[in-house]
C-alpha positions in Angstrom: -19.3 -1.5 10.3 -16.1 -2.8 8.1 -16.9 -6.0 7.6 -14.5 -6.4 4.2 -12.5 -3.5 4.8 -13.0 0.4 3.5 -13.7 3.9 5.3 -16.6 4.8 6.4 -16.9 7.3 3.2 -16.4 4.0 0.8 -19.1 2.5 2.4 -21.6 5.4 2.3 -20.6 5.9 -1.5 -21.1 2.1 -2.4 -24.3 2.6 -0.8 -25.3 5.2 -3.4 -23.9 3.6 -6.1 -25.4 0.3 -5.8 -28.6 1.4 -4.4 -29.2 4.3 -6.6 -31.3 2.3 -9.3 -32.3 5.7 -11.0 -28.7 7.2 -11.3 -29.8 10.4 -9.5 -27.0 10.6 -7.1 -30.2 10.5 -4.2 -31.8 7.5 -2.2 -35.2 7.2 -1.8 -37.2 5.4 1.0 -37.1 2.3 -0.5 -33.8 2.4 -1.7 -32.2 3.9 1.7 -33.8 0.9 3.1 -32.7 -2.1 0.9 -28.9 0.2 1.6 -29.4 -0.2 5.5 -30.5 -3.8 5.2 -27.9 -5.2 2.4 -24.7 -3.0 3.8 -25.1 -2.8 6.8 -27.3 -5.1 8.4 -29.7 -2.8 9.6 -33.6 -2.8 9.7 -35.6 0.4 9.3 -39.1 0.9 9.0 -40.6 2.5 6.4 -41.2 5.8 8.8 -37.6 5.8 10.0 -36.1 5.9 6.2 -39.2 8.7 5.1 -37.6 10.8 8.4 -34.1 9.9 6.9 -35.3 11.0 3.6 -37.1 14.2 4.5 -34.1 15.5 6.9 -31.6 15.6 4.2 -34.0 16.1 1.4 -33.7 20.1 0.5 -34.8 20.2 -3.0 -37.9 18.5 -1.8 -37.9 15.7 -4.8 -38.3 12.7 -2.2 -34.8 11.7 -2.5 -31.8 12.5 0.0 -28.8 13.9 -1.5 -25.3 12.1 -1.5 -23.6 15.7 -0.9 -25.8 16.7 1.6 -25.3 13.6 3.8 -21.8 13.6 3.0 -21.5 17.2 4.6 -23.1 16.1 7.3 -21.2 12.9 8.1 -17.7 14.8 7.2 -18.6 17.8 9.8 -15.2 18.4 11.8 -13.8 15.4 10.8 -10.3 15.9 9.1 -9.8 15.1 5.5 -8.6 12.0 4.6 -5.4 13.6 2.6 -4.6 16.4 5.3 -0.9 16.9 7.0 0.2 18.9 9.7 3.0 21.4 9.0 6.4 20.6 10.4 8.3 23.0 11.5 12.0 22.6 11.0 13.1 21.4 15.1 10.3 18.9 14.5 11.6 17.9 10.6 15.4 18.0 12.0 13.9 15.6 14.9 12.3 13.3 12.6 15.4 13.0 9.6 17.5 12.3 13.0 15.2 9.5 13.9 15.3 8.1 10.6 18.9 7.9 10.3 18.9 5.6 13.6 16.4 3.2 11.4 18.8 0.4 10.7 16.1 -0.8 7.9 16.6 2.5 6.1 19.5 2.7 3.6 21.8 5.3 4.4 23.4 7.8 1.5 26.5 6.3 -0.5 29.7 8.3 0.9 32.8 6.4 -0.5 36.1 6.4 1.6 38.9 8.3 0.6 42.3 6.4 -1.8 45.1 5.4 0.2 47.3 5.0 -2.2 
C-alpha cells in the first residue's frame, strides 16, 4: 500500500480529499471507485463500491462517511500519539542506558582548582 511513503490514515484521508469532488467529507460509488483505482490500484465493480457505500452509509444520502470508515479502520488499533507510562525502575533503567550512549553529550561538571 505505501508506494510514496505515509500511514495508512494519510492515505485514506487523501483519498477523501482528492476524490471528494462535492466537498461533503463522503464518497460516493463513483468516486470510491476512481479512489480504489487512482490510489491504490485496485478495480471494483460498480456493485462492490454500492456494497462499500451502503455498509458505511448511515444517514442514507448515498455517500459513505469519512468518520464512519475511519472508526471502523482505527477499531483497537493504538493511536498514533499514544505512550506507555513508565514507572520509575523502568525510567531509572532507561536514563542509565542513556548515559552509556557515547553519542549523547553528557552534563558539564568542571573539576575542582588546584591552586
Amino acid at each position: 500500500m505505501v508506494v510514496e511513503g505515509g500511514t495508512e490514515l494519510s492515505h485514506l484521508r487523501y483519498s477523501f480529499l482528492m476524490f471528494d469532488h462535492d466537498y461533503s467529507n463522503a464518497l460516493d460509488t463513483e468516486e470510491l471507485s476512481k479512489s480504489m483505482h487512482c490510489n491504490l490500484g485496485l478495480q471494483i465493480s460498480e456493485e462492490q463500491a454500492a456494497a462499500v457505500v451502503a455498509f458505511y452509509d448511515r444517514k442514507n444520502e448515498g455517500q459513505m462517511s469519512y468518520q464512519l470508515l475511519l472508526e471502523d479502520v482505527m477499531r483497537g488499533q493504538p493511536l498514533m500519539l499514544q505512550h506507555a507510562e513508565l514507572t520509575s525502575r523502568t525510567l531509572a533503567r532507561t536514563k542509565k542506558n542513556l548515559m552509556k550512549n557515547p553519542f549523547i553529550k553528557k552534563p558539564f561538571s568542571p573539576q575542582a582548582n588546584k591552586t
